[in-house]
C-alpha positions in Angstrom: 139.9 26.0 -23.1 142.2 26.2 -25.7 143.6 22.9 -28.1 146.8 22.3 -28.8 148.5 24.8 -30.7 146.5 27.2 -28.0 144.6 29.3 -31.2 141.3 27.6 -30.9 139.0 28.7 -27.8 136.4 26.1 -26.6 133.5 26.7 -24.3 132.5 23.4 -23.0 128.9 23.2 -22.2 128.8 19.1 -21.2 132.0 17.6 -20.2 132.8 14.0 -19.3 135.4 12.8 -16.9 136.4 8.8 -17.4 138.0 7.8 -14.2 136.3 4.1 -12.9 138.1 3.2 -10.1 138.0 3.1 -6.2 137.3 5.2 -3.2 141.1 6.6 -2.7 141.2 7.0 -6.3 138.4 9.1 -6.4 139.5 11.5 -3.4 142.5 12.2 -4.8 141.2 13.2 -7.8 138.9 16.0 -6.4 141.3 18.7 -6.6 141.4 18.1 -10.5 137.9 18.3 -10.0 137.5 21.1 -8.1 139.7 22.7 -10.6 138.0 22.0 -13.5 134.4 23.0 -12.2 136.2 26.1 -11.5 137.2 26.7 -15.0 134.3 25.9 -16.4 131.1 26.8 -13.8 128.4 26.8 -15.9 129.2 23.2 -18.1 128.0 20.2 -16.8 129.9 17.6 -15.4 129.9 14.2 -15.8 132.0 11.6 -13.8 131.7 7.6 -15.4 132.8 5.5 -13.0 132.2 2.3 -11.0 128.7 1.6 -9.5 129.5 2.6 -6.3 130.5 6.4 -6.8 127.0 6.8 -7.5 127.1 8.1 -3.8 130.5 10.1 -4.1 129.0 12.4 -6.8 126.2 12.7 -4.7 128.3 14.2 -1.8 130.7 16.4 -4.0 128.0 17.7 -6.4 129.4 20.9 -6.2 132.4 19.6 -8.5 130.1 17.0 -9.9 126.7 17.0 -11.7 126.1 13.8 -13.1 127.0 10.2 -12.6 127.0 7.9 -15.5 128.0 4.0 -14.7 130.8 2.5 -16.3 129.5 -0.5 -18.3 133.0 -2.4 -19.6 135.2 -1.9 -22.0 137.8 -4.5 -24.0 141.4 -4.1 -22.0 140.2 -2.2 -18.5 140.1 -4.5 -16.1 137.4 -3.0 -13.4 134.6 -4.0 -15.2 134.3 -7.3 -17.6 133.3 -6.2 -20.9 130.3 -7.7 -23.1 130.0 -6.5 -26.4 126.8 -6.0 -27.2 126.5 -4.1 -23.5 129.7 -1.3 -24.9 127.8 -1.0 -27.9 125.0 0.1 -26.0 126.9 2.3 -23.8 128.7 4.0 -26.4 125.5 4.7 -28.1 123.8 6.2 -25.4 127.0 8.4 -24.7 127.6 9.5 -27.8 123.9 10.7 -27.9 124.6 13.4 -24.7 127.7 14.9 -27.4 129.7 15.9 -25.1 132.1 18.7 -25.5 134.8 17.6 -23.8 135.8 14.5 -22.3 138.5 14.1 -20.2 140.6 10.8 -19.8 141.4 10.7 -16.1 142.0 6.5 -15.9 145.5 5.7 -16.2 148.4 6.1 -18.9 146.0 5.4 -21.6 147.2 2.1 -23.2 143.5 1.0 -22.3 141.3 4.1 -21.3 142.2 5.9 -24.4 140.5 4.1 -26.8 137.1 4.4 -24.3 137.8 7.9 -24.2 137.9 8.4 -27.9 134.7 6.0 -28.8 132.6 8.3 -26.4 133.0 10.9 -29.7 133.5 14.4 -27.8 134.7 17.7 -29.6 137.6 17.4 -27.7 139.6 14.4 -25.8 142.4 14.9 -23.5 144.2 12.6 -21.5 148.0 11.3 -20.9 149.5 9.1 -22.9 152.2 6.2 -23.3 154.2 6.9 -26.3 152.7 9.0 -28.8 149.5 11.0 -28.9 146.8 8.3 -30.5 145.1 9.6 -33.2 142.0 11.7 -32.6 143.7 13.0 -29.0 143.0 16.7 -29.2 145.2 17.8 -26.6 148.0 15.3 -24.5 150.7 14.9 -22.5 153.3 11.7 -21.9 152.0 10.2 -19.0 154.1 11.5 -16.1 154.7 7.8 -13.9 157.3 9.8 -11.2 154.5 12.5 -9.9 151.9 11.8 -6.7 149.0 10.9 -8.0 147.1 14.4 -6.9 149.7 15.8 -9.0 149.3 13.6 -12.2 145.4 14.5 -12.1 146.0 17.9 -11.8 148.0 18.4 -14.4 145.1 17.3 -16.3 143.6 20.6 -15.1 146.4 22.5 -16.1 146.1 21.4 -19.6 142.6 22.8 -19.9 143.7 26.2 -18.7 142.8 25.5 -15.2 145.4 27.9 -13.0 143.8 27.4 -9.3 145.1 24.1 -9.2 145.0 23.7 -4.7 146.0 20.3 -4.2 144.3 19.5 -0.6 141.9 17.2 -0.1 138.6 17.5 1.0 135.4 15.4 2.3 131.8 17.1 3.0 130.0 15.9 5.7 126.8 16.2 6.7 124.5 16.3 9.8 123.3 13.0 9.2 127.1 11.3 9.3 127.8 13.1 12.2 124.7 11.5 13.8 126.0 8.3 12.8 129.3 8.6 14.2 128.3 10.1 17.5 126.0 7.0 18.0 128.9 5.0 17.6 131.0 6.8 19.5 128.6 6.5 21.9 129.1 3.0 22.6 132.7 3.9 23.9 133.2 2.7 28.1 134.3 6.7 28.3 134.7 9.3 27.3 138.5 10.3 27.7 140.7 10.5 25.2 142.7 10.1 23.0 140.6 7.7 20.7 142.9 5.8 18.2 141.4 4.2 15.2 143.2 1.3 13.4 141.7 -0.2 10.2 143.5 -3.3 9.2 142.1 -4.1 5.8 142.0 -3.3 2.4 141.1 -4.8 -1.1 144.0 -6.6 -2.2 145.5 -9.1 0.2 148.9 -7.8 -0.5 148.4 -4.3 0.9 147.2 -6.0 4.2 149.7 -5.5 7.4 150.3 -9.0 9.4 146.7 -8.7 11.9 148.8 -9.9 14.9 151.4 -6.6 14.7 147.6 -4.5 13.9 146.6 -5.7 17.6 150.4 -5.4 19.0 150.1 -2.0 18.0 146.8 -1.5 19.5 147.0 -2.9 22.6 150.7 -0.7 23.4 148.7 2.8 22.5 145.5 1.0 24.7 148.1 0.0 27.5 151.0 2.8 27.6 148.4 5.3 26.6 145.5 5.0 27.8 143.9 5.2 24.6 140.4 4.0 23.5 140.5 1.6 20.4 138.0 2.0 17.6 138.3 -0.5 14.6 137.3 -0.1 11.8 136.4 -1.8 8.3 133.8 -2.1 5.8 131.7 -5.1 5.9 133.9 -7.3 3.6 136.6 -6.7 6.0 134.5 -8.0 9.1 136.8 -11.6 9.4 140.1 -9.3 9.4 138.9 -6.8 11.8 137.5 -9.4 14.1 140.9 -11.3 13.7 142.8 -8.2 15.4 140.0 -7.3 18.1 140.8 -11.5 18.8 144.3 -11.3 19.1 144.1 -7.9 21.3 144.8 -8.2 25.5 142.2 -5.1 25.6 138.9 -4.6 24.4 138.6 -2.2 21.4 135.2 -0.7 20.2 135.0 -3.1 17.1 132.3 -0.9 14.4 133.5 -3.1 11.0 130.6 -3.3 8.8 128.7 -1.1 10.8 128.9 2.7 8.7 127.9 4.2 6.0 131.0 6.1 3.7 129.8 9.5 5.3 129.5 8.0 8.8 133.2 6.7 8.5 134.9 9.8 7.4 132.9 11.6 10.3 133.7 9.5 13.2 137.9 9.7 11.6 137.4 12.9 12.0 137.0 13.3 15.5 139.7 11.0 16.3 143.1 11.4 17.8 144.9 9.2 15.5 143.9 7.2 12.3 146.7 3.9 11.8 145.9 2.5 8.3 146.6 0.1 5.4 147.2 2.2 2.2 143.6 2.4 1.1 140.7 4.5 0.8 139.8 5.3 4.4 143.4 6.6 4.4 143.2 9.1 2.4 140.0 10.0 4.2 142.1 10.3 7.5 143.8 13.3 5.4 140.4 15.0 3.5 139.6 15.5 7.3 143.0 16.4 9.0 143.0 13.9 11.3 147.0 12.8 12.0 147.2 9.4 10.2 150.1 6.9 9.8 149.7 5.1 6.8 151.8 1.7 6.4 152.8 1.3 2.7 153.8 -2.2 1.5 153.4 -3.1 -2.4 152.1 0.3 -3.2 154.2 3.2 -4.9 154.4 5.3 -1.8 155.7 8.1 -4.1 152.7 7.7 -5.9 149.8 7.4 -3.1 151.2 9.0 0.3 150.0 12.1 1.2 151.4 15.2 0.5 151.4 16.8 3.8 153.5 13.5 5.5 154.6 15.9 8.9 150.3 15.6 9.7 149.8 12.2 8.2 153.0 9.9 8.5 153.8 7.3 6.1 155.6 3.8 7.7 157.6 1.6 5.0 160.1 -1.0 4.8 162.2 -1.0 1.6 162.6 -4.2 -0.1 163.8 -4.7 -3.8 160.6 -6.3 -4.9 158.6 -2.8 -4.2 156.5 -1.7 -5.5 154.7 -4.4 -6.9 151.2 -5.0 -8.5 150.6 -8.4 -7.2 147.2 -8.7 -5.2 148.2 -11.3 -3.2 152.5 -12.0 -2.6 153.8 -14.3 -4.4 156.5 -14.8 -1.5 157.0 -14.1 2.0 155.4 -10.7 2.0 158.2 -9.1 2.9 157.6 -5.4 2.3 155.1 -5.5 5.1 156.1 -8.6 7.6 159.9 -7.0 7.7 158.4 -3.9 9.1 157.8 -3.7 13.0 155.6 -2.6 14.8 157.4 -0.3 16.9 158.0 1.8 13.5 154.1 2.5 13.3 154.0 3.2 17.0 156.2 5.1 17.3 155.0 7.5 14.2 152.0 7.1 15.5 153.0 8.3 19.0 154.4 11.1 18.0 151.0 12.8 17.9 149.4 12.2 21.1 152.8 11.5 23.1 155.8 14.2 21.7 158.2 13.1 24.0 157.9 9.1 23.2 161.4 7.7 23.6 161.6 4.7 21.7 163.2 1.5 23.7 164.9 -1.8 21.8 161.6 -2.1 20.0 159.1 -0.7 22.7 158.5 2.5 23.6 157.9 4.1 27.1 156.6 7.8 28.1 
């Protein structure tokens, strides 16, 4: 690696990368991963981040070595800070000396000051205005790139030159089990098999449930499709709200798979319908054809790069994008969009010659 005037050569042997935030977050960072631990094979790797990627650097240990949890800090909001418990922290992390550590949470105004109290050789990150003191090696954080993009020109600030941006999600035998005994529960086995998943973290991101099971029910009825729904376990009241409001029965598993077991049994359906959130970009790590429904989000930001496999469904509205978690209004962004939109993206991948209908759509 070289600083910034490019004279100096670094060989990192421990590197840190600060990036605590969620599942989607995480997975499209891994090509900055992927490129780093390519650049640098023999250093070891170390990703601090929320308590539950404990279980992500587990399954992408080849990019990955070490998992250190993210304790709090004063200005990032994930975690509440305490004091005495970042003084702790710091200590302890200051004690592995790290070589490099690499700020990969954000513009900076709050993660670079983390970044700089964990005391590596060298720091790199983005940046708001100017570099902050102590910032070995920077860049103005760039706010009009995806957000596979932004990470990875991280990597291309350590010299990293195989910068692939695709996704990607190991599985294993075990999550293939799991899915298949879910599948299993299916009435039959024809296809195609359509999975919806109608939640996400913060309320705002959350398509009406009632246009979820209108969407449902029209693939189930004009298609013939089989309807999996799908949901982590704090999303078991909306899921059960759609599979309620539905004419057909759908295989409801909310609450019911582990991470690995989720992106497996996405990955053998037809079609993947989805809030923007993590399971989304899952639908793409796995190439399964995906329409993701945007609402608050920065689409330009978080939609996939590949949108002729994995659609994106919007309705503009001036108030969009927006960082609200719960609308402060009428919810627009994502109530003004129709259902026949998503079906008939959606369609378009197990039905090519859909003809769309004054808001239905026939075969």
């Amino acid at each position: 690696m070289i600083d910034e005037e490019r004279t100096i050569w670094i060989t990192p042997r421990r590197i840190a990368i600060f990036r605590a935030l969620q599942l989607g977050d995480l997975l499209v960072a891994v090509p900055a991963f992927r490129a780093i631990r390519k650049r640098f094979p023999a250093a070891e790797i170390t990703l601090i981040g929320l308590p539950w990627a404990a279980s992500f650097v587990q399954r992408f240990n080849r990019y990955i070595d070490r998992f250190v949890e993210f304790v709090g800090f004063p200005g990032i909001d994930e975690v509440e800070a305490n004091p005495e418990r970042t003084a702790c922290f710091l200590q302890e992390q200051r004690a592995c000396e790290y070589d490099l550590v690499v700020q990969m949470h954000g513009d900076g105004k709050t993660s670079n000051p983390f970044a700089l109290a964990l005391d590596g050789k060298v720091t790199v990150g983005y940046f708001e205005d100017r570099r902050p003191a102590g910032m070995t090696l920077g860049r103005q954080y760039p706010d009009d790139q995806p957000e596979i993009e932004r990470n990875l020109g991280l990597a291309r600030l350590l010299g990293c030159s195989d910068c692939d941006p695709g996704l990607e999600f190991p599985l294993f035998k075990q999550d293939y089990a799991e899915a298949g005994a879910l599948l299993h529960q299916l009435p039959a086995a024809t296809r195609p098999w359509v999975g919806i998943h109608a939640g996400a973290r913060p309320p705002a991101r959350r398509w009406p449930v009632e246009y979820f099971a209108q969407v449902a029910d029209t693939f189930a009825q004009h298609f013939s499709a089989q309807i999996i729904l799908t949901g982590s376990p704090g999303e078991k009241t909306t899921i059960r709200q759609v599979a309620d409001l539905m004419k057909t029965q759908p295989l409801n598993i909310a609450g019911e798979t582990s991470l690995g077991g989720l992106a497996a049994l996405i990955s053998e359906l037809d079609l993947f319908i989805s809030n923007d959130t993590g399971p989304a970009h899952i639908a793409e790590a796995v190439d399964t054809p995906g329409v993701t429904i945007f609402g608050p989000a920065d689409y330009r930001r978080w939609a996939p790069l590949n949108q002729e496999r994995h659609r994106v469904v919007r309705h503009p509205v001036k108030c969009s994008p927006c960082s609200f978690w719960e609308c402060p209004i009428d919810h627009r962004c994502l109530r003004w969009l129709h259902p026949s939109e998503v079906i008939t993206a959606g369609a378009k991948f197990i039905a090519p010659n859909l003809v769309p209908i004054a808001g239905e759509v026939i075969v």
